[in-house]
N, C-alpha and C positions, 0 to 999 in steps of 0.2 A: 492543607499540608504545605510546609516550604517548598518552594521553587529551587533551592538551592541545595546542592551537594559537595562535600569537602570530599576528593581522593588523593591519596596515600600511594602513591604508584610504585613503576620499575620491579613490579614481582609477578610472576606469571600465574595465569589462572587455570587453576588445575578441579577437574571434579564433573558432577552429572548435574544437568538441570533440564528441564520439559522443557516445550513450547507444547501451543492447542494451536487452536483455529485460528487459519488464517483475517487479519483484520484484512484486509482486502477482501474478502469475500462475505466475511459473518456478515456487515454491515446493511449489504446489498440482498442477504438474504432473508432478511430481517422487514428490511422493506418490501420483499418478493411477497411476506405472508401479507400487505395487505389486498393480495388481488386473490385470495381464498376467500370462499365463504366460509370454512372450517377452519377450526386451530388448525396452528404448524407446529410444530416441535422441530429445536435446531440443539444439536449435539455437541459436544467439542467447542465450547463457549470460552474463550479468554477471556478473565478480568481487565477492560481496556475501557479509556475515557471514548473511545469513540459506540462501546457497546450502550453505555451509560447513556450520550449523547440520541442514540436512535432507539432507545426504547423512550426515554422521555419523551420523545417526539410523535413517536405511535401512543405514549400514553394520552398528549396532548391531542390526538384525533381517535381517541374512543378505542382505541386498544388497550386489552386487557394484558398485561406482560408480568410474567412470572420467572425470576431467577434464581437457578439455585446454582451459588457460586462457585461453591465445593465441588457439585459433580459435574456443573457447567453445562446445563440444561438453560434454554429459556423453551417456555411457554408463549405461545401469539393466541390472541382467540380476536380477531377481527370483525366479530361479528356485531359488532357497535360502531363501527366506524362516524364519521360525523367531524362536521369541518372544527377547526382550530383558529383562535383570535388569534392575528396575525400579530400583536402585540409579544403573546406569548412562545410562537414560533422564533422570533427573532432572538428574542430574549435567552431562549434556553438551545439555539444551531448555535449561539456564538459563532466563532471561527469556522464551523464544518463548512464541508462542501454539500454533503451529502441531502440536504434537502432538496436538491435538483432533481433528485430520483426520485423521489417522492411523486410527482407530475404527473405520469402516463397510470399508477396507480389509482391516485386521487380522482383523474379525470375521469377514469372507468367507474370509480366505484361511488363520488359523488357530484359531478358532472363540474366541478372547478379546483383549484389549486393556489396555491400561495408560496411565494419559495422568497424569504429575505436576502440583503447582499448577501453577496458569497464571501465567502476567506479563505482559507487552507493555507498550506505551508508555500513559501516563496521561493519557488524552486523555478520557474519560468511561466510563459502566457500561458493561462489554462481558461479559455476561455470559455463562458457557456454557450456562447454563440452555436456552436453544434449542436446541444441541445434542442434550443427555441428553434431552429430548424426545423429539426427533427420533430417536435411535435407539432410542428407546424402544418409539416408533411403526412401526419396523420388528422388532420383538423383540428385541430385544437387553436383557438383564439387564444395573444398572447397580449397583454395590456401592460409595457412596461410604466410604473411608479413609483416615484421617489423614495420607497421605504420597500420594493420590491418590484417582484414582477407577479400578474392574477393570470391565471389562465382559466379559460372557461371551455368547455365540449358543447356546443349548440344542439349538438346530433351522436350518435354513436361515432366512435373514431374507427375509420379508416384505413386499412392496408398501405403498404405504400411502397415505392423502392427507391433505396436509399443507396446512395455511393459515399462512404466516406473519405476525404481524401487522404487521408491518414489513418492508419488501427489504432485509433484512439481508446483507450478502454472505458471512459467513463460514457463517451458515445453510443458503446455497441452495448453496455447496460442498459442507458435510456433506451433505445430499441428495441430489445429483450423484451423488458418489465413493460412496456407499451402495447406491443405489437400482439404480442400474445391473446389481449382479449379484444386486438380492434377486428373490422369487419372485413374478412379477403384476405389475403393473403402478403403478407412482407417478405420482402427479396434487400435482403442488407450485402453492400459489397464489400470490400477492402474492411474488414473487421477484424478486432482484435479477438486472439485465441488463447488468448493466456488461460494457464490452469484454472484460476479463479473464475472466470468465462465461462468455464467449461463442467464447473462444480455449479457456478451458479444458474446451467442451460440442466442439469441434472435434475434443480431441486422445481425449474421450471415444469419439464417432462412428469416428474412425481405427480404436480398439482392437474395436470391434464394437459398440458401444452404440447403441440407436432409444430416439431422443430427441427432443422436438415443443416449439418455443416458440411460445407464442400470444402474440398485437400485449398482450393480455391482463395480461400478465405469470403464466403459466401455462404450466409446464414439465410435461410426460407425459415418464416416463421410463418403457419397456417392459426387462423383466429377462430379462438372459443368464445361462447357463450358464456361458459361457466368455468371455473376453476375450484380445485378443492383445496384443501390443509396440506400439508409436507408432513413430513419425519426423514429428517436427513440428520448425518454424521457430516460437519465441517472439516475439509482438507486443509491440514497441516501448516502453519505457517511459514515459507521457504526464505523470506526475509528475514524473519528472527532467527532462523536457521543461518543462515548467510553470517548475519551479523554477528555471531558468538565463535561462528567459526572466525571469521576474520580478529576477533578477538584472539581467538585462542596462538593464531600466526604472530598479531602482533606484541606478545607479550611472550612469547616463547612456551606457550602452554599447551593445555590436553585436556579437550573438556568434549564432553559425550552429550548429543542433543537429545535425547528421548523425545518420541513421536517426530521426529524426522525421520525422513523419507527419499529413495531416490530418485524415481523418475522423474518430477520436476523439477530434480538441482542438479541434473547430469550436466549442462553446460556450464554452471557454478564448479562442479566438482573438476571438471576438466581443467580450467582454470588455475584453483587451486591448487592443484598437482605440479601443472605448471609454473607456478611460482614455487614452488618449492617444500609446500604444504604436505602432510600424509594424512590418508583417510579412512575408517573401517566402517562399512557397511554392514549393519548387525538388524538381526529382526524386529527390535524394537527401538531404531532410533540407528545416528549415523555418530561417531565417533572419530572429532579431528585433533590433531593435532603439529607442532612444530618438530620437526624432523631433527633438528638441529645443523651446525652447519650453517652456508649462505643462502638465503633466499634469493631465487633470480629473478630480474625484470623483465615484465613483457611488454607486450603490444595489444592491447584492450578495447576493444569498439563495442559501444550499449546497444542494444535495439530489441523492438519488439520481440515476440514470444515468437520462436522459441531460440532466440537470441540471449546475450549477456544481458539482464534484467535490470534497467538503469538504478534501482533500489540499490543491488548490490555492489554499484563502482562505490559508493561514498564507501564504504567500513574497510572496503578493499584498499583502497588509496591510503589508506593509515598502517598498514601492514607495508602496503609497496615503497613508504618510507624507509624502510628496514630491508629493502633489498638491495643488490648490490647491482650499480650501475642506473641505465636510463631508460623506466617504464614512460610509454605514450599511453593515454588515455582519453579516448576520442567517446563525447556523450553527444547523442542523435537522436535522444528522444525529449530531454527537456533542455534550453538555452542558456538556463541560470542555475545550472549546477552544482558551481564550481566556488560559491561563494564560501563554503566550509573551509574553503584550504586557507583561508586568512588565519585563521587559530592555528591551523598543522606551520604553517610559514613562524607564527608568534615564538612556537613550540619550539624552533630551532629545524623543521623538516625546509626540502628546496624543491619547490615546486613551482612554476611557472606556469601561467594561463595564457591561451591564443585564440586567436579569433577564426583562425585557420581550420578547417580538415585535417588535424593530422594521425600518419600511421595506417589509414584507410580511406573507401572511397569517399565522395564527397558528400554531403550529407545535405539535408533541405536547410542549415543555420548557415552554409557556407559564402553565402554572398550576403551575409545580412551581420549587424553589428552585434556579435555576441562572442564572450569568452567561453567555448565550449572545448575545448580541446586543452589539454595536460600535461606536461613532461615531468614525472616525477626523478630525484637526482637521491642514491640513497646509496648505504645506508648512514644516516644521520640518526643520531642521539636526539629522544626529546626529552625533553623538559617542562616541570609545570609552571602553570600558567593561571592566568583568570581569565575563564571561557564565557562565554554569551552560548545557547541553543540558538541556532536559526531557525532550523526546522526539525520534522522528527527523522527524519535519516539522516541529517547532519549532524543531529545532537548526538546520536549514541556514536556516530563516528569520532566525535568528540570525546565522550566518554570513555570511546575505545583507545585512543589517543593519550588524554590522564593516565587512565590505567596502565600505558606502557612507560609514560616519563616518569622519572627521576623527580620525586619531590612529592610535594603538597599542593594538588588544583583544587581551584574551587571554579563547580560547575554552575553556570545560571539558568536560569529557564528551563529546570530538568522537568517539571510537569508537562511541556509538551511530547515527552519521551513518555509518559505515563497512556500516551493516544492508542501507544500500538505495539508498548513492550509491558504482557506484563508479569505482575510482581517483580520487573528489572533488580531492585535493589536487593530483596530476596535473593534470587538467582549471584549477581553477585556476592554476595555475602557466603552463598554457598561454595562459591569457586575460589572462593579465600581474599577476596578482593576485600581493601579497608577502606570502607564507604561511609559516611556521616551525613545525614538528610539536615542541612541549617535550620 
């Protein structure tokens, strides 16, 4: 499929479209079924490259994977498991990150691992160095190599306690998916809790796992023997949530999310209200829209859960164009966030980046050399352009962006939007949007 998309902007998007399952979570749980000795069955399946991405990759170690797109079922039956030519793992993670999780898995159930460079989208350090810690801390021998890193189990792995020093999420995964089948008992501290955490400590508990979250942020994780299959229903995806609503603000429009949900978007929706947004809460799905009138600018600070979800500043920032006066926007969870607004700046928006703390407290980027902090200046007219995608929450902020200027953009790189929105161009099309795939 082209990587390229032609849009037709300056008209607002009006109409219903779904979201499913969270890509944050399906991925992880996908990986969860290889520590079952029985099939899993996962529900609420998005059509997404990263779902693609990790079932080939259980197919490439002996998992049997069945999907059916339409009702959005996959099938796991792990009961073949069996290592993968390192050749072919590389080959088919590409860019992912997600072979890192893989690890505490593998180690359990074939006593080594394999995990190629990493990639993912460039959004700041994410480094795996927490990781190889981490299963370090459970014994696991880590042999870094020029084409990857090997990990081997010499022995059953081990309990452990772990302090993070940050609620890193891809951390307190690796910890989950680990600890669960090592020997004793894990005491994880400073952990993240994000919803997706907490769907994925759910489908844990299914397969036989005892597991204890303190108000704390303090995860005890008691180790099994054995684990069985899942049949879980995936939680909603609150990003692609996010992002259509921010849509819907920044083009003056009224589009109704179906399978959204409010409890994990009440700090999103607060928000939104506050800028100027209106929102209806309806039983199947959350319904937003442009109020009409000025949008006003706030004062914005990201942070873990259950904080503003740094996922949601990008699509927001494009809407805050269009408000009247001077939004701050203060990102605390990743360094190199901010690199989107070079298109919104191209676009005709006035946004300026600083190195500073600003608009709240100081944050752990503040003494160190990074553009993390925002002043957006609005409302400013945009105009099209020719974009580049950086990343995937950049690009549909980008795309959110098109869709409100004036003219004829042509979008680049839209395939890595394909990771974690999908059928986007569907959806669009539904909301009256005039989209052209190059």
């Amino acid at each position: 499929m082209n990587d390229l998309l032609y849009v037709n902007g300056g008209n607002p998007l009006n109409g219903t479209i779904t979201v499913r399952g969270a890509k944050n979570f399906v991925s992880k749980s996908m990986v969860a079924s290889l520590l079952g000795e029985t099939p899993s069955v996962l529900r609420n399946v998005p059509q997404i490259r990263d779902v693609k991405v990790v079932s080939g990759l259980l197919d490439l170690h002996g998992v049997n994977v069945k999907y059916d797109t339409d009702a959005g079922i996959l099938d796991l039956d792990p009961s073949n498991v069996e290592s993968a030519h390192v050749a072919d793992i590389d080959a088919h993670a590409g860019s992912s990150r997600i072979p890192i999780l893989f690890c505490g898995p593998l180690l359990h159930r074939l006593g080594e691992a394999f995990i190629p460079d990493l990639g993912g989208c460039r959004i700041g350090d994410r480094p795996i160095d927490y990781h190889l810690d981490i299963l370090r801390q459970f014994g696991a021998v880590v042999d870094k190599r020029p084409n990857g890193i090997h990990l081997r189990a010499p022995r059953r792995l081990h309990g452990a306690k772990i302090s993070l020093p940050y609620p890193s999420v891809g951390a307190t995964e690796q910890t989950l998916l680990t600890a669960v089948r090592a020997d004793g008992i894990t005491e994880l501290s400073g952990a993240a809790i994000e919803p997706e955490i907490m769907d994925l400590i759910a489908v844990l508990q299914k397969m036989g796992a005892i597991i204890s979250v303190d108000t704390d942020r303090v995860i005890r994780i008691e180790g099994v023997d054995r684990l069985e299959g899942y049949t879980h229903t995936a939680l909603n995806d609150r990003i692609e949530t996010a992002s259509w609503a921010a849509a819907a603000l920044a083009t003056g429009g009224d589009i109704t999310v179906k399978g959204a949900t409010q409890p994990e978007m009440m700090t999103f929706l607060n928000t939104f209200r506050k800028v100027g947004g209106r929102f209806e809460v309806q039983d199947d799905g959350i319904r937003f829209w442009h109020a009409g009138g000025d949008l006003k600018s706030i004062v914005l600070e990201t942070d873990v859960h259950p904080g503003f979800m740094t996922d949601w500043q990008q699509p927001l920032v494009v809407a805050l164009t269009q408000a009247t006066g001077l939004s701050i926007v203060h990102e605390t969870v990743y360094e190199n966030r901010f690199g989107f607004t070079d298109a919104l700046r191209k676009m005709g928006a006035t946004i300026q980046v600083y190195k500073e703390c600003l608009g709240g407290r100081d944050c752990r980027f503040g003494q160190r050399n990074f553009h993390h902090s925002a002043v957006v200046s609005g409302p400013t007219p945009l105009t099209a352009a020719d974009i580049e995608v950086p990343d995937l929450r950049g690009g549909f902020s980008h795309l959110i962006a098109a869709l409100a200027a004036k003219g004829r953009s042509t979008v680049r790189g839209i395939g890595l939007i394909d990771r974690g929105y999908e059928n986007f161009q569907d959806k669009l099309e539904a909301l009256g949007a005039e989209v052209v795939r190059g």
